[in-house]
C-alpha positions as CSV (number, residue, x, y, z in Angstrom):
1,X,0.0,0.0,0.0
2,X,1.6,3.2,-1.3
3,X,0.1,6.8,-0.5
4,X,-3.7,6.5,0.2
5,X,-4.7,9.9,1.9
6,X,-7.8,10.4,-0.2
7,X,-10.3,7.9,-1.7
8,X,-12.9,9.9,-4.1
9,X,-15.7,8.5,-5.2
10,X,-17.0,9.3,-8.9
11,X,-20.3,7.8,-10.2
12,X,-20.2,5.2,-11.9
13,X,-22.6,6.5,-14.1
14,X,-21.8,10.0,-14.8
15,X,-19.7,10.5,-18.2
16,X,-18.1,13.7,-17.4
17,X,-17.2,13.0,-14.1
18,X,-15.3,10.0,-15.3
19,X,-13.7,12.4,-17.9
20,X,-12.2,14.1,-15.1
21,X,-10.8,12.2,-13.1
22,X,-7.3,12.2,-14.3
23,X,-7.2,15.7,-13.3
24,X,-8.4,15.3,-9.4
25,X,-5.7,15.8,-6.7
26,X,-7.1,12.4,-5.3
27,X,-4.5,9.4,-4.1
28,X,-7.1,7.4,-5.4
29,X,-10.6,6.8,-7.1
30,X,-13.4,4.6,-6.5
31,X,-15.4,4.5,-9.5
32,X,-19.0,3.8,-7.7
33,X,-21.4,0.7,-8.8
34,X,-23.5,1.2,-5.6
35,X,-25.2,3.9,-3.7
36,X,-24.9,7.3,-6.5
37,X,-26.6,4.9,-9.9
38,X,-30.3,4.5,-9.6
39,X,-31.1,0.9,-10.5
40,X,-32.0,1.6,-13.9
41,X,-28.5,3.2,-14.5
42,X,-26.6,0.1,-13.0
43,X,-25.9,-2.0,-16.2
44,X,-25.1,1.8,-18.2
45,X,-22.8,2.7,-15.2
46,X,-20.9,-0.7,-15.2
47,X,-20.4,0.0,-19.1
48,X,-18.9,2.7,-18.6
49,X,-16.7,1.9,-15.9
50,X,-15.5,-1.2,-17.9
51,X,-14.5,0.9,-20.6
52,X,-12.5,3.8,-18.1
53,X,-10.7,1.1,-16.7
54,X,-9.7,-0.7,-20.2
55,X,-8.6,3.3,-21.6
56,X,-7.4,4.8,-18.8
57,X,-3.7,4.8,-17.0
58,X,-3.0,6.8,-14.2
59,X,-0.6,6.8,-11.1
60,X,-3.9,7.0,-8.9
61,X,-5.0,4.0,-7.8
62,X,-8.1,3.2,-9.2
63,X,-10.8,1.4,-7.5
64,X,-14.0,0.0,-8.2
65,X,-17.0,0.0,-5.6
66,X,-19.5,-2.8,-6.4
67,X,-23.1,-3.8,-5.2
68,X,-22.7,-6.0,-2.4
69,X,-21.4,-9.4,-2.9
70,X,-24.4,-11.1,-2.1
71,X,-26.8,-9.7,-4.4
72,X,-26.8,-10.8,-7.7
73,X,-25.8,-7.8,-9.1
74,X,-22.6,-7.6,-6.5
75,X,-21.7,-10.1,-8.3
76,X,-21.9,-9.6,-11.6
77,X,-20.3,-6.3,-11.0
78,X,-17.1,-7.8,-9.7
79,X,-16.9,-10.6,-12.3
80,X,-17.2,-8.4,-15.0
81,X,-14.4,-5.3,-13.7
82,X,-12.3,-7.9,-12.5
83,X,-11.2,-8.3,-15.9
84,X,-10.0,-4.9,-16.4
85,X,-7.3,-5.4,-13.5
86,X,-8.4,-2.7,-11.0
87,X,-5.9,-1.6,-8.0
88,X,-8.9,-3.1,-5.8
89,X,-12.3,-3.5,-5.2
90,X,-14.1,-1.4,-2.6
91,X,-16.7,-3.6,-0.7
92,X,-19.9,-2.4,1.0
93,X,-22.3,-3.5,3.2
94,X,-20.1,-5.8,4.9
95,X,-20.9,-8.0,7.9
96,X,-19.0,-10.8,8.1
97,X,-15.6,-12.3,7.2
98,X,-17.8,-15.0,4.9
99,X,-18.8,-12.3,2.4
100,X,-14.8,-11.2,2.0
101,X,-14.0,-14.5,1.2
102,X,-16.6,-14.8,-1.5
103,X,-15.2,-12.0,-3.1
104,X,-11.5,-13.5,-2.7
105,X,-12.5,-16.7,-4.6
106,X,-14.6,-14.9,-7.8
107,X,-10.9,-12.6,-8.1
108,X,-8.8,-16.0,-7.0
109,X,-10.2,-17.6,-9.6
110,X,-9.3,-15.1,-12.5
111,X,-6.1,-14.3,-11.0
112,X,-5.3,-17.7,-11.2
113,X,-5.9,-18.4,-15.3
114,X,-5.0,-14.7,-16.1
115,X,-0.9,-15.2,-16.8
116,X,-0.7,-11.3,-16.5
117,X,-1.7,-11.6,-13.2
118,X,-0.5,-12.8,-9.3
119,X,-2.8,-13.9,-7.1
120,X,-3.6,-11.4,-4.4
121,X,-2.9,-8.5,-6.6
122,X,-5.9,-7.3,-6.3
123,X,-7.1,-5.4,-3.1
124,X,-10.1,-5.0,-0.9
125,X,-11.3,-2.0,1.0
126,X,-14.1,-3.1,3.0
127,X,-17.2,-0.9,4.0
128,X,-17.8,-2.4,7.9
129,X,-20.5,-0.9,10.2
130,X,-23.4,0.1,7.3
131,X,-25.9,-1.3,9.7
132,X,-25.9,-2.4,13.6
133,X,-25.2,-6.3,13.3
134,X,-22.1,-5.8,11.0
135,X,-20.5,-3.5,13.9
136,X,-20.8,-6.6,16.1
137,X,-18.0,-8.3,13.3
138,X,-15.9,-5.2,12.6
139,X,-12.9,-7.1,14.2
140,X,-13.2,-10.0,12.1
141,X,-13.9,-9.1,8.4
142,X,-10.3,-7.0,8.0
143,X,-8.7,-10.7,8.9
144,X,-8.0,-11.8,5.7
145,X,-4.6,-11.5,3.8
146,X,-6.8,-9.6,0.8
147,X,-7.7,-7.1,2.7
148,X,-6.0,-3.8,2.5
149,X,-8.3,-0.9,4.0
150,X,-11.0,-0.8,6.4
151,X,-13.7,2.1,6.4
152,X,-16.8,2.9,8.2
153,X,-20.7,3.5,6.5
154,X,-21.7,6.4,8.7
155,X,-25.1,7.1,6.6
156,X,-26.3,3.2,6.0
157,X,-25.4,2.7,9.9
158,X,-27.5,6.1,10.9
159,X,-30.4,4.6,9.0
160,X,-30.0,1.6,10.0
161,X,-30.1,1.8,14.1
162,X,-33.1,4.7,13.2
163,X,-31.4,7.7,14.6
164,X,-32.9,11.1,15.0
165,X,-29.2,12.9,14.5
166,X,-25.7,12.0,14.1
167,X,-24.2,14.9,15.3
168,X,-25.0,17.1,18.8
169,X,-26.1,20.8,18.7
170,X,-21.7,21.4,18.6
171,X,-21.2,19.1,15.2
172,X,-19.4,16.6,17.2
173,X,-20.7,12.4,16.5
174,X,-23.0,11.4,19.1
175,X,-21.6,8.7,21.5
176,X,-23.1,5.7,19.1
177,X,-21.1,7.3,16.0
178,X,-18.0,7.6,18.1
179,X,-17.8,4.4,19.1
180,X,-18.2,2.8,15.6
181,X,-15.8,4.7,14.2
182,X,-13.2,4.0,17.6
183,X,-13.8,0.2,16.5
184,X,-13.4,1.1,12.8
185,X,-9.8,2.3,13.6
186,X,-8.8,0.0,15.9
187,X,-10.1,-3.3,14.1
188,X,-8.1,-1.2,10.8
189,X,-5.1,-1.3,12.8
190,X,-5.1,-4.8,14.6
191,X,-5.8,-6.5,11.4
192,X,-2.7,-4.5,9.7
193,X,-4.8,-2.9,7.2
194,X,-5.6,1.3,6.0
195,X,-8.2,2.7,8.8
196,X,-9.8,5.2,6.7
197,X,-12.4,7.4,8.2
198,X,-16.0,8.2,6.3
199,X,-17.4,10.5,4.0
200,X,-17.8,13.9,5.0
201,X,-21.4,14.3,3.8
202,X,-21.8,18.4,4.2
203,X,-19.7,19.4,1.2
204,X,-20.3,22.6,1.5
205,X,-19.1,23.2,5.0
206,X,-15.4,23.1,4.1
207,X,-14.0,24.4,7.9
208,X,-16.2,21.6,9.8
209,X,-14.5,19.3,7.4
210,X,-10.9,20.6,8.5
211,X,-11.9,20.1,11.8
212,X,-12.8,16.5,11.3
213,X,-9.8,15.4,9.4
214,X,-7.6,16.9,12.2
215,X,-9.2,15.0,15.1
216,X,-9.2,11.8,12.6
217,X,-5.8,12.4,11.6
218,X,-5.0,12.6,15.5
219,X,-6.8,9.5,16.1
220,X,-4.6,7.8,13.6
221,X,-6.6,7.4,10.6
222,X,-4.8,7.5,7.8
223,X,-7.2,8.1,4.9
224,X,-10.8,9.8,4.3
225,X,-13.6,9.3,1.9
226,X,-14.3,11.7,-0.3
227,X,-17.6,12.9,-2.3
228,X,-16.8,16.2,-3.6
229,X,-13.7,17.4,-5.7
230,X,-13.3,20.6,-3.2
231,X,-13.0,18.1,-0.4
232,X,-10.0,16.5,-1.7
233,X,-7.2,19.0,-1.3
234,X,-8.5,19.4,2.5
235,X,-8.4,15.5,3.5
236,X,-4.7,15.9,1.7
237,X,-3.7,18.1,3.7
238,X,-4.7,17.3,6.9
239,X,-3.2,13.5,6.5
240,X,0.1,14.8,5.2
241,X,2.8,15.5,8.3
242,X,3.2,19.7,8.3
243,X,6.9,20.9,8.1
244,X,7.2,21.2,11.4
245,X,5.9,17.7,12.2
246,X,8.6,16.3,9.8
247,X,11.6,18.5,11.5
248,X,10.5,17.2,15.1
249,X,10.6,14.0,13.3
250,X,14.5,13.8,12.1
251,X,15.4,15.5,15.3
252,X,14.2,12.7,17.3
253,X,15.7,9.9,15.4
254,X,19.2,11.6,15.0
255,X,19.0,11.8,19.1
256,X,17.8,8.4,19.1
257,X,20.8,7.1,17.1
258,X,22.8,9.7,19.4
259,X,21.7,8.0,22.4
260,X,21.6,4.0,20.8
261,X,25.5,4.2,20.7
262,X,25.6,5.3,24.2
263,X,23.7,1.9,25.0
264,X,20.3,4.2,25.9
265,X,17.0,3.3,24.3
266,X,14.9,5.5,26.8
267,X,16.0,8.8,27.8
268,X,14.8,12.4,28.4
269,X,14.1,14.2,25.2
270,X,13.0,17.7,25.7
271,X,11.4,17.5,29.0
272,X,9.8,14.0,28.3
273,X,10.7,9.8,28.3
274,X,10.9,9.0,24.9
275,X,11.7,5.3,23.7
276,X,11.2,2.6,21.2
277,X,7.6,3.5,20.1
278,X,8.6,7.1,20.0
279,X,10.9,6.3,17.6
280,X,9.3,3.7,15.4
281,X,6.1,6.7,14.7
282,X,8.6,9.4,14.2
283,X,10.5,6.9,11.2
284,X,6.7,6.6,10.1
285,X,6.5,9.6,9.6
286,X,9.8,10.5,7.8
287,X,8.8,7.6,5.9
288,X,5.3,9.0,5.1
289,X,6.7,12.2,3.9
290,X,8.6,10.8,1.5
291,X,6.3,8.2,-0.2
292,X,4.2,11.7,-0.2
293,X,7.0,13.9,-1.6
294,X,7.7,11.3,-4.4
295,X,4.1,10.9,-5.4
296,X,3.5,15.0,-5.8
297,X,6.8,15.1,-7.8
């Protein structure tokens, strides 16, 4: 997994959208099957991703978000895109670790008589918590070698448990929202995958949306949704380390390696006890920077 900050969605079955996407500041697309094509557009919308993904090279990497796996058009979706070789396949309405491996086998069993292609190669970002029994299994269904992102259905899962609101009079989640996306993160991170936090829905409040990718950002997400082009250069931003970030960075690990050849792994670093993990997210972030750096370039 390279540089995944932002994750844009673009309907599947909008023309000009898809003409544009080669010019969106996005890490990556995800060409949506599901939720923004009516069900009379679905077959048109699957056309025309087909053909995007047969004409179209670009460094992001480009996604494809089907109908769920157990419908019959879920299926037919991912059977017929598979053959165009996305980056991955973005899942949705994912509840248990059974559905993920159905998806594995359909793309196992291309990968497997396509010579072009090794198995694996193909990615899955799963859509967990789209409705109240699937949150029970959020630290289950990222278990699987596939797997390389895990996200959070904030809309489906706000219909689904019949709330009133999502947010208090202050714009802040109510306690049920903040306790998916808590397990989101942390089933992301235990099962080694992306924890990538949900679509901003309010595209036109721009500073709210600053707000939230700060707080995710802290909370260690490393990725957000996006629905709207003018969201993209935001989420960017805010899940990129800042100048000052990456200077604290090198300091620490050249007084790391300063204090290693004195024998010291823990010692007092301006004020505070700093040791091995201390170290290992300040290389992340060096690290981070650069994959950043050399993408932009």
């Amino acid at each position: 997994m390279g540089v995944r900050r932002s994750l844009h969605f673009v309907p599947g079955a909008n023309i000009k959208m898809l003409d544009k996407v080669s010019d969106l500041p996005a890490d990556a697309v995800v060409l949506d099957l599901e939720d923004s094509v009516v069900l009379e557009n679905k077959g048109e919308a699957r056309k025309n991703v087909i053909s995007w993904l047969a004409s179209e090279g670009d460094k992001k990497e480009r996604f494809v978000r089907v109908n769920p796996i157990t419908s019959s058009s879920g299926r037919d979706d991912l059977e017929a895109i598979i053959e165009c070789e996305p980056d991955g396949v973005v899942l949705p309405k994912v509840s248990s670790l059974k559905e993920v491996k159905l998806a594995d086998s359909i793309i196992s069993e291309y990968e497997k008589k396509r010579a072009s292609s090794s198995v694996g190669r193909t990615k899955l970002i799963l859509i967990g918590a789209e409705s109240a029994g699937a949150v029970l299994n959020l630290s289950s269904i990222p278990k699987h070698s596939r797997v390389d992102g895990l996200t959070w259905g904030v809309e489906d899962f706000f219909a689904s448990i019949g709330s009133r609101s999502k947010r208090d009079s202050q714009g802040q989640y109510l306690e049920v929202f903040k306790y998916v996306r808590s397990m989101c993160l942390i089933s992301a991170v235990s099962a080694c995958v992306q924890p990538i936090d949900a679509v901003f829905s309010d595209i036109a409040d721009q500073k709210k949306l600053a707000e939230e990718c700060k707080a995710s950002a802290q909370m260690g997400f490393t990725g957000k949704l996006t629905v709207h082009p003018n969201q993209i250069s935001i989420v960017n931003e805010f899940f990129s380390p800042g100048e000052v970030e990456v200077d604290n960075a090198i300091e620490l690990v050249s007084a790391f390696a300063e204090n290693m050849r004195e024998g010291k792994m823990a010692f007092l670093y301006k004020g505070k006890m700093v040791d091995a993990p201390h170290l290992e997210r300040a290389k992340k972030i060096l690290e981070l920077s650069k994959e950043i750096a050399k993408r932009d370039s």
